[in-house]
C-alpha positions in Angstrom: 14.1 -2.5 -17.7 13.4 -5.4 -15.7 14.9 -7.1 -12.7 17.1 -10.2 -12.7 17.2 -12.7 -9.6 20.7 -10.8 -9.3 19.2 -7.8 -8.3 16.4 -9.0 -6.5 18.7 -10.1 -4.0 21.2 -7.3 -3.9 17.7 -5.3 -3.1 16.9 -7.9 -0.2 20.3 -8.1 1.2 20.5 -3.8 1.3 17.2 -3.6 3.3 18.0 -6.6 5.9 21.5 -4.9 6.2 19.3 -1.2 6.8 16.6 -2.5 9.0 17.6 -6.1 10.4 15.8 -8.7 10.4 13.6 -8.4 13.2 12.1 -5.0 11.8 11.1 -6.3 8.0 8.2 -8.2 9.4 6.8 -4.9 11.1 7.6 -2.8 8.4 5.7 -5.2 6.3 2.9 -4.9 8.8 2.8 -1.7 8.6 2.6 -1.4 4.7 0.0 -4.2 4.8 -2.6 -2.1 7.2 -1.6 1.3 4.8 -2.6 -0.5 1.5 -5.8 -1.5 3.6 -6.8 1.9 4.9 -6.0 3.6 1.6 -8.8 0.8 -0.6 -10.7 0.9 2.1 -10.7 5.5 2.0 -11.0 5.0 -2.0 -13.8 2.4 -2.0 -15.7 5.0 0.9 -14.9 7.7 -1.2 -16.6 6.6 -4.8 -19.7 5.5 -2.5 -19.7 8.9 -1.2 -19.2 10.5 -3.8 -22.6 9.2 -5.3 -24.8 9.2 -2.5 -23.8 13.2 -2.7 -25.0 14.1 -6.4 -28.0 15.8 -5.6 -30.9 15.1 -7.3 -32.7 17.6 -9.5 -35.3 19.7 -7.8 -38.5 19.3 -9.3 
């Protein structure tokens, strides 16, 4: 199931008609700093995650 240049635009047209025009760009903003906080949480999260294996006591 993939998606046509048809409905690509039919897609566009239904979120400039939802949010206007002047809103897309800060709603895009808004994703963009998300997707960067969420890498940023998972890429902390492996790092911590193995500075916290303890090490065997001897």
């Amino acid at each position: 199931m993939s998606f046509g240049p048809t409905e690509i635009f039919i897609i566009l047209l239904i979120v400039v008609l939802l949010f206007g025009a002047k809103k897309i760009p800060e709603l895009m903003k808004g994703v963009g700093k998300g997707i960067k906080e969420f890498k940023n949480a998972t890429e902390n999260k492996d790092s911590d995650t193995e500075s916290e294996t303890p090490s065997k006591p001897e």
